[in-house]
N, C-alpha and C positions, 0 to 999 in steps of 0.2 A: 491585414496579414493573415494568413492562414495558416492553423497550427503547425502543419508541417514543413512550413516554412521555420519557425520559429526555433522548432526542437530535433537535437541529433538522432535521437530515437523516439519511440512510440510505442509504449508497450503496455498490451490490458495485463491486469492480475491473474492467478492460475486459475485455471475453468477447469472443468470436466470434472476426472477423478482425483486430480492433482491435488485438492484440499477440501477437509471432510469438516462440519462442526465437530466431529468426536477429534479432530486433529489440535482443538483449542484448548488451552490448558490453564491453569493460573500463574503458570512460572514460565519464563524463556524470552522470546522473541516480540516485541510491540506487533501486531497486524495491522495497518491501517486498512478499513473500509468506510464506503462513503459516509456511515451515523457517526463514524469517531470527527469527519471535519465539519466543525460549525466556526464563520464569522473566518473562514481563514487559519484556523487554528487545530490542531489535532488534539484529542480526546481519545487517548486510545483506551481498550477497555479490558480486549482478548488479549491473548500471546499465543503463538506456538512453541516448541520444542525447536533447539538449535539445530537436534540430526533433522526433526523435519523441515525448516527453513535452509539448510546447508544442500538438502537432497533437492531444493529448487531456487538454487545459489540465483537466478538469472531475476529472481522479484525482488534483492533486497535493495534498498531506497539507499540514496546517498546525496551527501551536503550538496544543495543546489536543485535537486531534481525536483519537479512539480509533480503533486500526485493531485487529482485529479475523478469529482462519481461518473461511473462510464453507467451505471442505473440508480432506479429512486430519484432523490432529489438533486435532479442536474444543476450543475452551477457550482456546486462544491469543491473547491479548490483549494489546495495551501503549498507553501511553501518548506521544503525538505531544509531544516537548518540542521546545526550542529550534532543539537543533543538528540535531532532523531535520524540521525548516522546512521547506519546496519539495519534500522526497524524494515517492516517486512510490506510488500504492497500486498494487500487484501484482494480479491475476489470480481470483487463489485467497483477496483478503482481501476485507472491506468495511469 
């Protein structure tokens, strides 16, 4: 089966100017990018600010969605459950 068979949407994380390391904070929002998923499981490490994740409402992850490294070390995958509800898709995933 092919991915896009699989899934309703498809979507990389923000590129360009849309998110900066200076955007990374100690307080706010989980980021997931592909070094937080080892073994199926997230690791998250960064966060953003809620105005900055709110102002690209369209990456936040929710119960059920697969995220996914779209660079780095391909194959990294997990699954979106409960408790990482609202966390944020990173950069480097889809």
């Amino acid at each position: 089966m092919k991915l896009g068979e699989a899934c309703e949407v498809i979507q990389i994380g923000p590129f360009g100017n849309q998110l900066h390391q200076e955007d990374y904070k100690d307080f706010g929002i989980p980021i997931i990018n592909p070094k937080h998923i080892k073994d199926s499981r997230i690791f998250p490490q960064e966060k953003i600010s809620k105005e900055k994740a709110d102002s690209l409402s369209q990456y936040y992850l929710k119960k059920g969605d697969v995220i996914m490294a779209r660079r780095g070390e391909m194959g990294r995958v997990a699954f979106i459950e409960e408790e990482q509800d609202g966390w944020f898709c990173g950069t480097g995933s889809l």
